[in-house]
C-alpha positions in Angstrom: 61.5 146.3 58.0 65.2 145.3 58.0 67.1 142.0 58.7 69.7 143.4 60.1 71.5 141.4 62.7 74.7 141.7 64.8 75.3 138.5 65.2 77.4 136.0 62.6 75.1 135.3 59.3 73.7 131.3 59.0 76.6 128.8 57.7 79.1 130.8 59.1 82.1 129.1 60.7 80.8 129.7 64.2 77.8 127.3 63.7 80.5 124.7 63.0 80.9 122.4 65.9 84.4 121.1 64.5 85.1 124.9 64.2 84.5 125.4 67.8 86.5 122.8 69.0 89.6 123.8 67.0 89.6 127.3 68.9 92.1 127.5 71.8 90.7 127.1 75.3 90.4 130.0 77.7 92.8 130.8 80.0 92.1 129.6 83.5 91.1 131.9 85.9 93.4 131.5 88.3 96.9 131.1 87.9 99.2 127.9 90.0 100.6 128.9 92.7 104.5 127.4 93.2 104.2 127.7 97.1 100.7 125.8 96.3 101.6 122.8 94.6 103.7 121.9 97.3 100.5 120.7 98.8 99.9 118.5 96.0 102.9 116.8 96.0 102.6 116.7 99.7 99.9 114.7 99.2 101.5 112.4 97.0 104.4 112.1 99.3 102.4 110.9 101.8 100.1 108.8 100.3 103.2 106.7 99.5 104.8 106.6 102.2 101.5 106.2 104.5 101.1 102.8 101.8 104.3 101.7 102.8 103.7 102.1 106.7 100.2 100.4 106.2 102.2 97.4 104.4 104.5 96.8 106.9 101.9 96.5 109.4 100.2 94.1 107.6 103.4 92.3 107.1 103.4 92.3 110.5 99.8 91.5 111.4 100.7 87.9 108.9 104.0 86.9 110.4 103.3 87.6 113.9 100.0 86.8 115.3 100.7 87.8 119.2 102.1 91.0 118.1 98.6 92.8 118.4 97.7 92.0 122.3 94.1 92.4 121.5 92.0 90.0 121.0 90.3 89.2 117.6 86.9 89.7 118.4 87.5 93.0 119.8 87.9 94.4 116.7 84.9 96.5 114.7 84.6 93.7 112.0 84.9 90.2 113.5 88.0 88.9 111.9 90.6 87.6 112.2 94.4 89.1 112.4 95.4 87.4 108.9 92.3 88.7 107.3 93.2 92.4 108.7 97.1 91.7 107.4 95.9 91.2 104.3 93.9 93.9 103.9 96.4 96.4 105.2 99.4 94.5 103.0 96.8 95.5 99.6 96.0 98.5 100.3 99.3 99.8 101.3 100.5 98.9 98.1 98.0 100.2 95.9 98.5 103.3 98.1 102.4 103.3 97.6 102.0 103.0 93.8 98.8 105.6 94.0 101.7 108.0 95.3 104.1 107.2 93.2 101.5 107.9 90.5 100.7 111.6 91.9 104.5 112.5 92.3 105.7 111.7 88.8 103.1 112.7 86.8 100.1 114.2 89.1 97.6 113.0 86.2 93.9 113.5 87.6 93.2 109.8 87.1 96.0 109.5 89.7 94.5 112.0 92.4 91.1 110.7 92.0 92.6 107.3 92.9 94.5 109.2 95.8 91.5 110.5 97.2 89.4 107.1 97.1 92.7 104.9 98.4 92.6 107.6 101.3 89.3 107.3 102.2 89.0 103.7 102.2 92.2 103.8 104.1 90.7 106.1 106.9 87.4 103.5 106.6 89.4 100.6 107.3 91.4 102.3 110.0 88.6 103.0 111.6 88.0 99.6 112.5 91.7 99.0 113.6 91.5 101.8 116.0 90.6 99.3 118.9 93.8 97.2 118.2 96.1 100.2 117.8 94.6 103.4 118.6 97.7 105.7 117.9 98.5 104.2 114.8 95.1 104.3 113.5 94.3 107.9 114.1 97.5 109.0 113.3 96.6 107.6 109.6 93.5 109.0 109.9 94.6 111.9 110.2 97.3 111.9 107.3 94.7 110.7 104.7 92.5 113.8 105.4 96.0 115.7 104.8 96.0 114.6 102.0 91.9 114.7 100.7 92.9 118.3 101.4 95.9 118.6 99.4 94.9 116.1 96.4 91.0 117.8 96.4 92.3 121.7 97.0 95.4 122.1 95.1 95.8 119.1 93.2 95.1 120.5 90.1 98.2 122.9 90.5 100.1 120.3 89.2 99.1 119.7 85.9 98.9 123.4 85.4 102.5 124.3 86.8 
């Protein structure tokens, strides 16, 4: 009977973990697409300047009280204007800097972070729609822009 095999023989460097590790990655198997990454950085774009909208109007919300003509307990959560103000003054800055974040370096830490700031920002727009019903859906509908570009073709970036 022989012990023949085709595979490497025991203590070979292939058994080596460290061995393994030290051998260059495959090549993805799809390539980035320029016109595609455009998306990405779409994304980013408009994750910061969605935060900066969603500032001012918290801004607004805290300096004015009789700006919004509806009243307070017409809202989704009962609260007050101030409370809403500050929410929207927060999270449009963490949005702003989440943006920045994805256009100068487009880390993955950075559009993970985009994607959950533009969820809770559709969340929490969704109980401002009574107040300002344009406003709100129009933001809606930019953070599922940009789900789709940070989610789809966000990881164009680091490979480009």
């Amino acid at each position: 009977m022989s012990q023949t095999s085709s595979g490497p023989a025991a203590g070979s460097s292939h058994d080596d973990p460290f061995t393994r590790l030290a051998e260059p990655l495959p090549t993805p198997a799809r390539k980035p697409s320029a016109a595609w990454q455009g998306w990405a950085y779409f994304g980013g774009a408009v994750m910061g300047a969605m935060g900066l909208l969603w500032a001012l109007a918290g801004l607004i919300a805290l300096v004015d009280d009789g700006y919004y003509t509806l009243r307070e307990n017409s809202l989704l959560v009962a609260s007050s204007y101030t409370t809403w103000g500050w929410v929207h003054l927060i999270g449009g800055v963490v949005a702003a800097i989440t943006g920045a974040a994805i256009l100068w370096g487009g880390r993955p830490w950075a559009r993970t972070l985009g994607v959950v700031v533009a969820v809770v920002s559709a969340v929490v727009n969704m109980g401002f729609v009574r107040a300002t019903p344009v406003w709100a859906l129009l933001v809606i509908a930019l953070d599922v822009l940009v789900i789709f570009a940070l989610t789809v073709h966000g990881w164009e970036i680091d490979e480009g």
